[in-house]
N, C-alpha and C positions, 0 to 999 in steps of 0.2 A: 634558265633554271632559277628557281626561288631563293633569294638569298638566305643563307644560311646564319642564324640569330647565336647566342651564347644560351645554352640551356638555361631555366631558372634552376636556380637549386632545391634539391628536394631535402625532407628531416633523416636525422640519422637515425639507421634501423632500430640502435639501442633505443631509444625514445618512443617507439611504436609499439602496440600492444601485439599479441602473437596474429591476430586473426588480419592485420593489418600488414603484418610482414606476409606472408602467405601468398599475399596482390601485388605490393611495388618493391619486397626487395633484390636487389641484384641487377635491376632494370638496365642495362647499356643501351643507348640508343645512338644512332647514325647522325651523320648530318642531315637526315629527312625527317628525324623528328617524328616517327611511326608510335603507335600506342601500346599495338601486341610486342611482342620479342622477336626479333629478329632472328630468321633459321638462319646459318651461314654456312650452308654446306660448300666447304672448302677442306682438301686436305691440307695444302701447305698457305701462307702469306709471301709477302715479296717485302725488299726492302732497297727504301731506298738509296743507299750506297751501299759498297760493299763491309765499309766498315761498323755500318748499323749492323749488319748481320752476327758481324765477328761480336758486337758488343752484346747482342743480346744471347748471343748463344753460352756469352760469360757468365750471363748474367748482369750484365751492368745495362743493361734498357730493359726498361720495361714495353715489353711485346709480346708479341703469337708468334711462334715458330712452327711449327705443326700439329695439326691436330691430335696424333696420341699425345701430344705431350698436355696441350690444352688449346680450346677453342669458344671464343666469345658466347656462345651460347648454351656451350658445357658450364661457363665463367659463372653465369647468370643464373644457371640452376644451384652451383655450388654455393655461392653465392646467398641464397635464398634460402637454402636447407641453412645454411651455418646460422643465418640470422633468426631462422625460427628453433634452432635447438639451442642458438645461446653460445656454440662449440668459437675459437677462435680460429678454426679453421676448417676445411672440409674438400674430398676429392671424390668424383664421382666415379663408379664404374660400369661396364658393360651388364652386370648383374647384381642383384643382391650376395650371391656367392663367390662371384669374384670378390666382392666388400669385406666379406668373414675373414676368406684366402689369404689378402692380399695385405690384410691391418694385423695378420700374425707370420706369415713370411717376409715381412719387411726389415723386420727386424731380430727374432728368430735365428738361432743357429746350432752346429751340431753340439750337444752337448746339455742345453740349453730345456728344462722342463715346464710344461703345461699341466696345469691343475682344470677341469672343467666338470662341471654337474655334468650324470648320466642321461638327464630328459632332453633331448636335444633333437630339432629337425634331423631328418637321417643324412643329409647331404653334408651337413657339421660335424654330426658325430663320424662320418666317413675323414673330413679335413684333419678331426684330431685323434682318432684310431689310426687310422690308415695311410695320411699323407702325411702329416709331420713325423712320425716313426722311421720311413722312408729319408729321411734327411737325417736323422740321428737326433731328430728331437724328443725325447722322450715325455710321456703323457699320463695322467693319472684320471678317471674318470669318479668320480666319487656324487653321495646324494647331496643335493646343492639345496634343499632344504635343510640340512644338517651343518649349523656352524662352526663345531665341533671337528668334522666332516672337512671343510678347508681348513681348517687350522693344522690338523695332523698328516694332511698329505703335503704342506708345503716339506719343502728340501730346499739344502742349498742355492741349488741352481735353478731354482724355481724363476724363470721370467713372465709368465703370465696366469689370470685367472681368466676363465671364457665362459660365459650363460646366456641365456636367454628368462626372460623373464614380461608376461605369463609364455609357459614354454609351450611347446609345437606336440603333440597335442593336447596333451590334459591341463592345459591352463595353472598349471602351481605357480608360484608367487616364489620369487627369491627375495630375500633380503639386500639389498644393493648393497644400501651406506654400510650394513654392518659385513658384508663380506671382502667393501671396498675399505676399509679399517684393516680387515685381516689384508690384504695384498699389498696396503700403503706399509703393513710392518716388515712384513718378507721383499720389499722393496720390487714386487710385480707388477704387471701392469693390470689394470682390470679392463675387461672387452664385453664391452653387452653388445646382443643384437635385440634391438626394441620392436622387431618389425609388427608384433602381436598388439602393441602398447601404443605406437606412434607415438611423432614427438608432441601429438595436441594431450596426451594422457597418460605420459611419465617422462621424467627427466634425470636420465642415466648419470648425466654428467654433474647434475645439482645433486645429485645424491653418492657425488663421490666416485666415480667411473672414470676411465682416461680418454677410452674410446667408445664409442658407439657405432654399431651399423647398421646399416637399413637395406633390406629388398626394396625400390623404389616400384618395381612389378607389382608390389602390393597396394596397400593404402593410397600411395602416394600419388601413382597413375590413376588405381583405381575403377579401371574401365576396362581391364581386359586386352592395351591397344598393345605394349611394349616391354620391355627389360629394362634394367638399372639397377644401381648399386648404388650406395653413400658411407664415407667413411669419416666419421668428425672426432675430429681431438685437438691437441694443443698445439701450434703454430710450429712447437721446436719437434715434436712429434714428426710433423709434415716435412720439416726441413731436414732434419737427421735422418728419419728411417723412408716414409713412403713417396715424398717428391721423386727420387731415383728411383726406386723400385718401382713406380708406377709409370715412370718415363722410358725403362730398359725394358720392361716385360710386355708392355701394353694392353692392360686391362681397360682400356676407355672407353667413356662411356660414347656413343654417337651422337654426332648434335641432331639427328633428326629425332633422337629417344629422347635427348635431354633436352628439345623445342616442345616434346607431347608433353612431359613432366610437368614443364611450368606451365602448361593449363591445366594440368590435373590439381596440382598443388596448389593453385586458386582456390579451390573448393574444398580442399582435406578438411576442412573446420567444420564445414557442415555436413560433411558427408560421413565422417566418424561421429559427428554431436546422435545423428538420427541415425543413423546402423546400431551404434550402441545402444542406445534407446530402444529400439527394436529389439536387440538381443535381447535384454534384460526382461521385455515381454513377455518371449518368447519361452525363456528359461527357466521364469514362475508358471507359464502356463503348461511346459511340460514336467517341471518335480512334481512327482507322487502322482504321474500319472501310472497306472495298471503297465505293464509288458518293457516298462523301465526299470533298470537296476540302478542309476543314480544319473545325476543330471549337474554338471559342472560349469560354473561363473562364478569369477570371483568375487562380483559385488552382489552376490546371495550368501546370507548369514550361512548359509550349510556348508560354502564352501571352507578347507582346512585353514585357510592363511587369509581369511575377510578380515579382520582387525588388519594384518601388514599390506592388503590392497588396498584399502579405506585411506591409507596413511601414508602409501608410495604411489597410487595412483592418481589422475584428477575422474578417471571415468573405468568401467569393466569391460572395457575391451568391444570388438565387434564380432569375437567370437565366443562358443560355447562349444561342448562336450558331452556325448548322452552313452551310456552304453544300457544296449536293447536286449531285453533277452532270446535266447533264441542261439547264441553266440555269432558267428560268421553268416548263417544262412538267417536268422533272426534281421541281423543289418543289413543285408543285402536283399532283403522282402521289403524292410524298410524303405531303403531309396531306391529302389525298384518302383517303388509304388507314388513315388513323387512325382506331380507334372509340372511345376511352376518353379521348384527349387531342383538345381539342376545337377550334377553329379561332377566336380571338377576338383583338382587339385588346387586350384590356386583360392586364393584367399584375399578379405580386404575389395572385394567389387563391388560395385553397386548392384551388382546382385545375387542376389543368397544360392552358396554354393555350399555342397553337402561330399565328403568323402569319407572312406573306409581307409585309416591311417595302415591298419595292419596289410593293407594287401598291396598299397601307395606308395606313401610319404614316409613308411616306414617298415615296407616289406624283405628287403634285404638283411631283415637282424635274425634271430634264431625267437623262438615263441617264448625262448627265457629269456632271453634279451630286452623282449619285448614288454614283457609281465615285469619285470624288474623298473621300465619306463611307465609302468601302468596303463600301458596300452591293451588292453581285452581285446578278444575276438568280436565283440558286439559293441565295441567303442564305434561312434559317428565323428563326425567332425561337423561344424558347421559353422559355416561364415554369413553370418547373417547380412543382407543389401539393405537398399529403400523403398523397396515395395510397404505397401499398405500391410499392418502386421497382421490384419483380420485374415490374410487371403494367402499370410506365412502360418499361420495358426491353422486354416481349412488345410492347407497343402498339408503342414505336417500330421494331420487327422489320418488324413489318407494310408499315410505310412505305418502308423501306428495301427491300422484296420490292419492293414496286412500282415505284423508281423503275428 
């Protein structure tokens, strides 16, 4: 066998510019000295005496004890994400939604209140209607555009603020830093989920946020292949509330998801640079077309909150918003009538997907409910890829024929 050398040493992540962390942070390698990341499907480790075990299981070695709790290539993804958002720490999970769950059940308890804007993915606004009530934490939904709006729903026992920001579907803009000022006074936590924004085109945490989540299903994979979740905050964060909670309940994430990730997340730089780019094509060339009732990006002047995207964002996201006329049978002629952009739920792919939020990703609310979220009946969604924008431009002709 090949003698085994002392690795050189490589720069520290802080010193590396984003698009450079993305490729070599987190890197663990073997004594073989391999290039890609090492998959390590294992569930447990072994050790070698008995007393290493007892040590690490105290905590006083540093080791792998089983994989829910963590594993070398879960390590490496965590790893990676913490060094490109900046966070001092970060833990991954089996989904984006485990991520949301798991970074306000940790800590959370009966008695104990959530303040959160009402425009929220439906699977959110279920965690904080429907599940935290269930444990006696009580919850206040309020417009998260309105700072006014968090300032009056705080209470006593206020322990957290929860958004998204541009949100799930109609793309509005929260205020971070000034709604993370209101939460640092009522001594709350703030929780964004970036997953619309990525971390290459906002930064939750420089603007004043405690945690941040991410669907890693999204952007981050990119390709359609896997699940994942990421939850980043501050080291004492990790240590007090979600180290345990993540170790007893097991939301983890698999090192086979968390081996796809770190080749997906190679490429997130370029693949959100030119999706967005494409959206923004896309979203001048469909405002003020005929059988459109309005067309949504937040880095088009028309949209409501372009000065606070211009100024919290670095780019407009890779998606947009169109509502068609026609209402429900309008958008569904629509992408009906699509052959090249495809009809899916999910979001953040390399290729341009188009849904119907109201009958989807946010068909379980009441149509007041709905309308309150400014979701319409003729609301699209679209997540723009990296196709050629000419042949995203003929596709959406099509649809537009039809309605």
């Amino acid at each position: 066998m090949t003698t085994v050398k002392t690795p050189r040493p490589v720069p520290d992540a802080a010193s590396l510019r984003p698009e450079t962390r993305l490729i070599h942070s987190g890197i663990l390698r073997s004594q073989f000295g391999e290039n890609a990341e090492t998959l390590y499907l294992t569930q447990s480790f072994v050790y070698d005496t008995a007393e290493q075990s007892a040590a690490r299981f105290k905590g006083e070695d540093d080791g792998f004890i089983y994989s829910r709790f963590s594993n070398p290539t879960v390590a490496m993804f965590e790893e990676r994400i913490r060094a490109v958002e900046g966070a001092e720490a970060c833990r991954a999970t089996a989904t984006g939604m485990a991520a949301v769950t798991a970074s306000m059940l940790c800590f959370l308890k009966a008695g104990d209140h959530v303040v959160a804007a009402h425009a929220l993915f439906g699977s959110c606004r279920y965690v904080i209607e429907e599940l935290l009530p269930r444990y006696g934490i009580k919850t206040t939904l309020i417009e998260g555009t309105d700072l006014k709006a968090w300032e009056n729903a705080v209470r006593p026992e206020t322990k957290a603020f929860f958004l998204e920001s541009p949100t799930n579907p109609t793309l509005e803009i929260l205020d971070i830093a000034a709604i993370s000022k209101i939460a640092k006074k009522a001594k709350a936590l703030l929780i964004v989920d970036n997953v619309f924004a990525t971390p290459m085109l906002q930064s939750p945490l420089a603007l004043g946020a405690d945690i941040v989540c991410y669907s890693a299903t999204k952007h981050i994979d990119g390709q359609g292949r896997c699940l994942g979740g990421a939850i980043l905050a501050s080291e004492q964060f990790v240590k007090d509330h979600l180290h345990t909670f993540m170790r007893q309940t097991g939301p983890s994430m698999s090192p086979f998801n968390a081996w796809v990730l770190l080749k997906g997340i190679e490429t997130l730089q370029i693949r959100v640079e030119k999706a967005q780019d494409n959206a923004l094509k896309v979203a001048d060339w469909l405002a003020g077309k005929p059988k459109l009732k309005k067309v949504i990006y937040p880095f088009r002047k028309d949209h409501p909150q372009y000065e606070l995207a211009k100024k919290q964002m670095r780019g407009g996201s890779t998606l947009l918003s169109f509502e068609v006329e026609g209402e429900r049978a309008g958008a569904f002629r629509f992408a009906n009538a699509l052959r090249l952009i495809r009809i899916s739920n999910n979001l953040g792919d390399v290729k341009s997907l188009i849904v119907h939020p109201g009958t989807t990703t946010h068909q379980r609310f009441t149509p007041e409910a709905r309308a309150e979220m400014g979701i319409g009946e003729g609301l699209l969604r679209l997540s723009v890829g990296l196709e050629h924008v000419d042949d995203l431009i003929e596709d959406l002709s099509r649809g537009l024929a039809a309605v």
